[in-house]
C-alpha positions, 0 to 999 in steps of 0.5 A, spaced: 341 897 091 339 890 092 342 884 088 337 881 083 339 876 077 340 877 071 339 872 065 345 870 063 342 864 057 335 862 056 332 862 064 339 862 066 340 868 071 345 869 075 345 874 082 352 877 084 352 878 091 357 885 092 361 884 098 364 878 096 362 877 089 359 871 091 355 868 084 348 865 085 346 862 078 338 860 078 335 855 073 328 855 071 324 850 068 317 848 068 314 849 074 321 847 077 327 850 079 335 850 081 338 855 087 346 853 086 348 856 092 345 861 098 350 865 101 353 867 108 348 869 112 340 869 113 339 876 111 342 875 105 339 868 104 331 872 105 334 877 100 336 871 095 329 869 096 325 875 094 330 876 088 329 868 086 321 870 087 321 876 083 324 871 077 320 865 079 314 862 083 317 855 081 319 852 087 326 851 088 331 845 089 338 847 092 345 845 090 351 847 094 359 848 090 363 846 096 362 848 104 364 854 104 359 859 109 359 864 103 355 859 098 352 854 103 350 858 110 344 860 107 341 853 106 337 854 112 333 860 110 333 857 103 331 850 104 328 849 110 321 852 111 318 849 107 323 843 106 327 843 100 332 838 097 339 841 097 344 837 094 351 837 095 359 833 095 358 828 100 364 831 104 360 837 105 354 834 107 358 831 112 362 837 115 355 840 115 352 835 119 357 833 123 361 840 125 357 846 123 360 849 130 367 848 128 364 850 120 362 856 123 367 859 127 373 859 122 368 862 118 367 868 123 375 869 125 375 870 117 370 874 115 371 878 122 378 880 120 376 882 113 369 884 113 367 885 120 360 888 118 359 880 116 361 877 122 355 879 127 350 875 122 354 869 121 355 867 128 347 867 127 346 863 122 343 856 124 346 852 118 343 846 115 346 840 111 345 838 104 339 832 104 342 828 098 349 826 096 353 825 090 360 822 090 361 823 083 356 824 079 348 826 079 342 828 074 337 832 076 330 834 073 329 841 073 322 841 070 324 838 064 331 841 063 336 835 065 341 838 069 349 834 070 351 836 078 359 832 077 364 833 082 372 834 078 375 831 083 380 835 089 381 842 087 379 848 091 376 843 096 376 836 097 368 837 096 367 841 090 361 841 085 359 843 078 353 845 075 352 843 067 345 846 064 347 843 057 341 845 053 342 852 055 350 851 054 351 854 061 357 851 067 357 854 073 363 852 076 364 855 083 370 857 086 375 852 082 374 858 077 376 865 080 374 872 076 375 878 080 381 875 084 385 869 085 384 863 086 383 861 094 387 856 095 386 856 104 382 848 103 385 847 096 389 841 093 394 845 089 397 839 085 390 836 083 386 842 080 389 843 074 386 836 073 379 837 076 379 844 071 381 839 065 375 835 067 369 842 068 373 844 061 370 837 057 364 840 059 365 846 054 364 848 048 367 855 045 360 858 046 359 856 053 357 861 058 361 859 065 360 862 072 365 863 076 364 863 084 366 870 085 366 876 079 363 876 072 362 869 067 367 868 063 368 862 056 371 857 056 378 861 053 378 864 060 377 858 065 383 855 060 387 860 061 387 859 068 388 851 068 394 853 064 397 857 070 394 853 075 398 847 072 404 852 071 404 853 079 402 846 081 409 844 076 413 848 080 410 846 087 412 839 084 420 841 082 421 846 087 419 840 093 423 835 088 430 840 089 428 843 097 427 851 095 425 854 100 416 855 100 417 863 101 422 863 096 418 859 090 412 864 091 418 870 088 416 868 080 409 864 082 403 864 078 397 869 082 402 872 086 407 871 092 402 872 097 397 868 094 403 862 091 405 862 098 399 859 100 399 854 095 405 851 095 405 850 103 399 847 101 402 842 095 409 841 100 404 838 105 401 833 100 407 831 098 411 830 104 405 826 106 406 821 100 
């Protein structure tokens, strides 16, 4: 079955692309639109297309979360031809620009070990970079709606961007929010995002609708639920490099898991060894 968008707010639709749980979030306004990432491939990327124009003949503005190839390797399919803005954190406009062989090969042996049948398209796709950058903070006019692009500083990524549409209430939050799985912490800063998801959460109200990267939309309970374990985790991280506990040791009782913990407290050892 092909994915296609479902309204989650008023002309805030979300499409769920189902091998990765990829969220795609489309904003539509008057004679304009908002495309928040376009997943791995060109094939998914033309699919994307047809299920964004089965909603809208507006044409679209792109926004990418982070670079990670299952929200940003579509770029080129969804913005090139004809040429669409496509904003992004100024760190992943660089990498985009400067290093898509290397963006494309860690993105290949990834997918490769874990879903083979994504592979053969990925090594394919041509990738685009983001054509504007926002360092911390940029508004964007989707016909007529004001639309808040905000970068909550370091968490999942050093680049990550959410999306605000505060007349429809919505916050999409990329992968600093994780649904159907815990969160990656591969290229993440485990010591600071709780901090950047205080900083999405003052962009919450009980009613909002908040989008995660990955798996249903959640409110704003959830999302504090999980900076409450992301803080708990990035605490331990702290005592644990403090008191000289082994990494593999600490992940035993750690939030989200020991597989998952492990990574991250590397990650956090790492950072502190570092300062």
């Amino acid at each position: 079955m092909t994915p296609r968008f479902v309204e989650v707010a008023d002309r805030v639709y979300v499409l769920t692309e189902p091998l990765l749980d990829v969220n795609v979030t489309l904003v539509v306004g008057d004679g304009a639109a908002l495309l928040v990432d376009t997943l791995s491939t060109a094939g998914q990327a033309a699919e994307l297309a047809a299920a964004a124009r089965a909603v809208t003949a507006a044409p679209w503005t792109i926004v990418n979360t982070h670079h990670h190839f299952d929200h940003c390797f579509g770029n080129a399919v969804l913005a090139a031809d004809p040429p669409r803005p496509v904003h992004a954190h100024e760190r992943v406009t660089a990498a985009l620009r400067d290093h898509p062989d290397r963006l494309r090969r860690e993105a290949y042996a990834e997918v490769v070990a874990h879903w083979p049948a994504l592979a053969p398209g990925l090594a394919a796709t041509a990738l685009l970079a983001p054509t504007h950058s926002v360092r911390t903070e940029a508004v964007l006019d989707v016909g007529g709606r004001r639309v808040l692009l905000r970068h909550p500083g370091p968490g999942h990524t050093d680049g990550d961007l959410v999306v605000h549409v505060p007349d429809a209430d919505v916050l999409v939050a990329g992968d600093l929010v994780e649904q159907s799985g815990p969160p990656d912490f591969s290229d993440a800063h485990p010591l600071s995002w709780p901090d950047a998801v205080a900083d999405l959460l003052r962009l919450t109200t009980p009613a909002t609708v908040v989008v995660p990267g990955h798996g249903r939309p959640v409110d704003a309970g959830f999302v504090r639920a999980q900076h409450a374990r992301l803080a708990e985790l990035a605490a331990l991280i702290r005592a644990g490099h403090r008191d000289g506990v082994a990494p593999d040791r600490l992940a035993a009782d750690a939030p989200f898991g020991p597989r998952t913990a492990r990574t991250a407290i590397r990650r956090g050892y790492a950072e502190l060894d570092a300062t």
